[in-house]
C-alpha positions, -999 to +999 in steps of 0.1 A: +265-061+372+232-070+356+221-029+349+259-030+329+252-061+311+218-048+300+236-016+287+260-032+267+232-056+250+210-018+240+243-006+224+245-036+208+213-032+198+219-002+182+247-009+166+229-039+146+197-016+138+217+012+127+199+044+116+164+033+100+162+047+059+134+072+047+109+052+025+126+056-010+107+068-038+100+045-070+120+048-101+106+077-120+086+057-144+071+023-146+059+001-176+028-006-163+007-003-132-017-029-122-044-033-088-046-063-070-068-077-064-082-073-101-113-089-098-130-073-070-166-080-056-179-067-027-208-084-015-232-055+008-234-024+015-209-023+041-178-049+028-147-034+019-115-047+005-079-033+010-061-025-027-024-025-036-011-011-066+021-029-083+042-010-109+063-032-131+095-014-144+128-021-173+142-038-142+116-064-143+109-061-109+075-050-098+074-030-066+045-019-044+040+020-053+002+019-033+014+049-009+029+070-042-007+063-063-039+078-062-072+058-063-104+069-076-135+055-084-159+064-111-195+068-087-189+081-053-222+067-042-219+033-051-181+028-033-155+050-018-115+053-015-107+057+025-068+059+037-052+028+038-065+022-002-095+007+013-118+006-012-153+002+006-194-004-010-218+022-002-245-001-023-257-020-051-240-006-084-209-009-107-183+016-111-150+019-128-116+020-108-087+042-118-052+041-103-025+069-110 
């Protein structure tokens, strides 16, 4: 009794999940882009700070595009772009970052 009433609370389950959606892609083209944070400082060598990137479209919604952009910054040996958009010091310097 207990092994039928555990089956019929899975395909319950399942029903109420359904089939899970592939990530959709962003509307074609957005208004603007911005990163957050926007003021970044990272204080040592070894701090790092995860970056998202919100695109703001007609809609007037602005959705999280970070997995659809690419991030670069402007001096490879002053900071770095590891996966995840963690944006991490290598040392003391200033450099520019780009989002696309």
């Amino acid at each position: 009794m207990m092994r039928n009433h555990l089956a019929q609370m899975l395909a319950g389950l399942v029903i109420i999940c359904g089939p899970v959606a592939p990530a959709e892609k962003p509307p074609a083209k957005p208004l603007s882009i911005r990163v957050v944070p926007q003021d970044i400082q990272l204080w040592g060598a070894k701090s790092s700070q995860r970056l998202l990137v919100l695109a703001k479209y007609e809609d007037g919604l602005e959705r999280d595009v970070t997995s659809f952009s690419k991030l670069t910054v402007s001096n490879e040996r002053i900071a770095r772009i590891s996966a995840g958009s963690r944006l991490s010091a290598l040392a003391d310097g200033e450099f520019q970052l780009e989002a696309i």
